[in-house]
C-alpha positions in Angstrom: -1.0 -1.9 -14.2 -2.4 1.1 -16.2 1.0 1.9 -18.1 0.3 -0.4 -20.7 -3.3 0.0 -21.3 -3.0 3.5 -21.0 -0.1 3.3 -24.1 -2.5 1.0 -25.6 -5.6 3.5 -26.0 -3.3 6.5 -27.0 -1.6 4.9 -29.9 -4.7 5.2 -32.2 -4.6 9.0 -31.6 -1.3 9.8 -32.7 -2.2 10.0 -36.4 -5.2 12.5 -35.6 -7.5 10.5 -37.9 -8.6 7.7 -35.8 -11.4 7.9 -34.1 -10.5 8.8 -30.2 -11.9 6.7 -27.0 -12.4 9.2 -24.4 -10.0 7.8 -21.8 -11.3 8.4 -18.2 -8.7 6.8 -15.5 -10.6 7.0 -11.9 -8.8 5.1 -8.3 -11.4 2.5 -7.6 -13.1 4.7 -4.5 -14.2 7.3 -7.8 -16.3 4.4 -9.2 -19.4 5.7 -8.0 -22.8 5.6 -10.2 -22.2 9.0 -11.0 -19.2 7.9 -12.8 -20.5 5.2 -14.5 -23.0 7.0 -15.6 -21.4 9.1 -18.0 -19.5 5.7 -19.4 -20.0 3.0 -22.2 -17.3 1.0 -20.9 -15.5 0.3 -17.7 -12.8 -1.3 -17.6 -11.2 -2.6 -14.4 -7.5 -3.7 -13.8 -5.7 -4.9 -10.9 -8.9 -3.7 -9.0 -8.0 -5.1 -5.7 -12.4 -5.2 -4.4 -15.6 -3.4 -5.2 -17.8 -2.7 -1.9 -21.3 -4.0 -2.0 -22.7 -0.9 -3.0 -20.0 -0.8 -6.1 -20.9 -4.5 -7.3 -24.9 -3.0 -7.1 -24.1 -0.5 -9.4 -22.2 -2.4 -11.5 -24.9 -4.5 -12.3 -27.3 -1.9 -13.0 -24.6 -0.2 -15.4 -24.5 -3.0 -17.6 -28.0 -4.3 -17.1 -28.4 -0.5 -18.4 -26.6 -1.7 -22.1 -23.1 -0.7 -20.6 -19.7 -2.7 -21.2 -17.6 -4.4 -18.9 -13.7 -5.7 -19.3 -12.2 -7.5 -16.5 -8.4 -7.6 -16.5 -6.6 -9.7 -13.2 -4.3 -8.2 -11.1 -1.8 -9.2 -8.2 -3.8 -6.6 -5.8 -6.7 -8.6 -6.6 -8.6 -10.0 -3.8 -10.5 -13.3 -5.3 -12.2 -13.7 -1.7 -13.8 -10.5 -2.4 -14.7 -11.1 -5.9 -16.2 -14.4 -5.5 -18.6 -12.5 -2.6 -19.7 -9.7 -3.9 -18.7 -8.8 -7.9 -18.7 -12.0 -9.4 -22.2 -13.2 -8.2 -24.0 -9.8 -9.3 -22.7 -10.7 -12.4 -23.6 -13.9 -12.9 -20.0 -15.3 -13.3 -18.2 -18.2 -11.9 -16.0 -18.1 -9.0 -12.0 -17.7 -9.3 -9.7 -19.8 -8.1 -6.7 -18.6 -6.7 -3.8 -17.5 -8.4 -0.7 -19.6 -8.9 2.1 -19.0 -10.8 4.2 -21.3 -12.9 7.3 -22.3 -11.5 9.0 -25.3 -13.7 10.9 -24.1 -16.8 9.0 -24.7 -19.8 5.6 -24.9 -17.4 4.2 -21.7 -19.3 0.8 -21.2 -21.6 0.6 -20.2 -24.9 -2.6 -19.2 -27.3 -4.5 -22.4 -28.2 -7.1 -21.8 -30.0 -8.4 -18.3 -31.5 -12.6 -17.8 -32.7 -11.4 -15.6 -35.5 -15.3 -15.5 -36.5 -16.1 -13.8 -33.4 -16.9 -10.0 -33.7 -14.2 -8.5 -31.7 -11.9 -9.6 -34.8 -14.4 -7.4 -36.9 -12.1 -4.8 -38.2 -8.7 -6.1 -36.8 -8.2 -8.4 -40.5 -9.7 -6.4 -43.7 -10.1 -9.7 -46.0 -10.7 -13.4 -45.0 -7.3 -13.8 -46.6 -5.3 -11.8 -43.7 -8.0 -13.9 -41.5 -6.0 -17.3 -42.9 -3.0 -15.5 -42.2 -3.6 -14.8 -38.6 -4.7 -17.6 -38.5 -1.1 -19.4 -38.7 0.9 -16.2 -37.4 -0.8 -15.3 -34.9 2.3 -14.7 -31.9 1.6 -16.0 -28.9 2.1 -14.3 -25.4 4.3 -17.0 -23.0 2.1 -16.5 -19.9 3.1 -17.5 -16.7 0.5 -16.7 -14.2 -3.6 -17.0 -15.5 -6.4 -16.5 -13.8 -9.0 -19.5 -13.4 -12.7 -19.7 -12.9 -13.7 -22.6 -11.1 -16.7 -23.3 -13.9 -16.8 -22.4 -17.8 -20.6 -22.8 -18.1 -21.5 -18.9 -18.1 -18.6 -17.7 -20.1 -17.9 -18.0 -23.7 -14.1 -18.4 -24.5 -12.6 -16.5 -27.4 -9.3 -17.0 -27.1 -8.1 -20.6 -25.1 -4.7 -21.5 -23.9 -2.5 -24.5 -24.2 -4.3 -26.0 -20.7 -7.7 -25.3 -22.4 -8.2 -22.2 -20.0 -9.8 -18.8 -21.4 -7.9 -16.3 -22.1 -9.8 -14.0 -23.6 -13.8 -14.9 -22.6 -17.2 -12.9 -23.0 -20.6 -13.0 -21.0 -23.6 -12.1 -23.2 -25.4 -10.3 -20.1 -29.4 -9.7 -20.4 -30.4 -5.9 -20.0 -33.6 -4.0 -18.6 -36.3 -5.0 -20.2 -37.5 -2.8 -23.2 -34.1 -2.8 -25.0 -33.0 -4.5 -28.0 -30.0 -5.1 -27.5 -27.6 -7.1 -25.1 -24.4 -6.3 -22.5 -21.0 -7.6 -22.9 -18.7 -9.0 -20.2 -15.2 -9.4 -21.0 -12.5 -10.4 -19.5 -8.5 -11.5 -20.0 -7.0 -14.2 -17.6 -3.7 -12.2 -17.4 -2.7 -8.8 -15.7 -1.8 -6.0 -18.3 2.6 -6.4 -17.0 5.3 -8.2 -17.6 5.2 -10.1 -14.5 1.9 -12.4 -15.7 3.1 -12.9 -19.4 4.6 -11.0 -22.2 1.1 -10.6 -23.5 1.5 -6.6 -23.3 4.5 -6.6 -25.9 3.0 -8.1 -28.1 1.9 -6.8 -31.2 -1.8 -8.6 -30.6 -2.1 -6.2 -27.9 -3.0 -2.6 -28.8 -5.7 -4.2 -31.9 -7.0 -7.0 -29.6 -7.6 -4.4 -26.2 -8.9 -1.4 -28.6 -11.3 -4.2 -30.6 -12.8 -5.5 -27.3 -13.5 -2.1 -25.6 -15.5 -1.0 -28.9 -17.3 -4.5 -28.9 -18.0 -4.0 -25.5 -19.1 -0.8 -26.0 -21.5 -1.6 -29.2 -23.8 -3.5 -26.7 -23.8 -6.2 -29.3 -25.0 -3.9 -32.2 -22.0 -5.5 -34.2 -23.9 -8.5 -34.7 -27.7 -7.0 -36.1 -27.4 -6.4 -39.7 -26.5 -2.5 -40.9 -29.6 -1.5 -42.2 -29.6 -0.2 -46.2 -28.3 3.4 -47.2 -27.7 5.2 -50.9 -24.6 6.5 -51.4 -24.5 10.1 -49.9 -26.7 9.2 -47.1 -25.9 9.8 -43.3 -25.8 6.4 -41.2 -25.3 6.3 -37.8 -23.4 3.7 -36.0 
């Protein structure tokens, strides 16, 4: 399930001008807080559980201003999940997953929030906006995951049945700090198996996009403060 992300991540590198993302790949018995401590973002795919302790830690990584992306999985186990991940962090349950069987039973892309921030920097003008906006390719998707309530995620990207497909969680941090956590998640695995999502030419852009919104803590949406030309600004 990493094969395609992993393709994903490494194709803004090849030109040796973009800026890299410092690719760590761990089995899920590495993601210990020592590992998550040196991160900005985790992202975890086809993670079959987290222990206890693991879903603790997770919550205190991103209630630390770190970023979160969620991708499904068949080794998932929802059971698991729904106990102990889920609940730390403060999403809804999933339901369990079923896969399409009639012909002409799959989902497509719905509806897109082009104004959301993780499009920041995918579309230069509102002009190529408008244009995405009506050629946008959909991925035919033929197993999603489903949450059994909406009410604590904000969808980005919904599909034909009205489902997320791409959602966030604005997640409140420790106390003291300005800024708040992203939760993100897709409702189909990163194969072939779930949907064609992964080739696509949405994919790389929309999965590089979300990792550095995750990462930005929501700093994408305060206002860049004033600078001369010539002067250093940080972001």
């Amino acid at each position: 399930s990493s094969t395609y992300i992993r393709l994903a991540l490494t194709a803004h590198n090849e030109d040796e001008t973009s800026t890299a993302l410092a690719l760590t790949e761990l089995s899920p018995q590495q993601l210990t807080y020592s590992a998550l401590v040196r991160a900005d973002v985790v992202l975890l795919s086809n993670v079959a559980s987290l222990s206890p302790l693991q879903a603790d830690q997770m919550n205190e990584f991103v209630s630390q201003g770190g970023g979160i992306i969620l991708i499904p999985g068949s080794l998932v186990n929802v059971d698991q999940y729904n106990s102990f991940l889920l609940p730390k962090l403060g999403l809804p349950s999933l339901m369990p997953f079923e896969k399409r069987k009639a012909p002409g039973t799959s989902l497509s892309f719905e509806k897109i929030d082009f104004g959301h921030p993780v499009f920041q920097g995918m579309f230069e003008t509102a002009t190529d906006i408008q244009r995405e906006k009506k050629g946008v390719e959909s991925p035919e998707i033929f197993i999603s995951t489903r949450f059994t309530s909406e009410k604590e995620i904000r969808s980005i990207i919904s599909l034909s049945d009205g489902t997320p497909f791409l959602w966030e969680k604005i997640f409140q941090t420790a106390p003291g700090r300005t800024s708040s956590s992203r939760i993100l998640g897709f409702s189909v695995a990163a194969n072939a198996e779930w949907s064609d999502f992964p080739v696509k030419g949405i994919f790389v852009p929309l999965l590089y996009q979300t990792i550095l919104y995750a990462a930005s803590g929501g700093s994408s949406l305060i206002a860049s403060p004033s600078v001369a030309v010539g002067e250093r600004i940080d972001i």
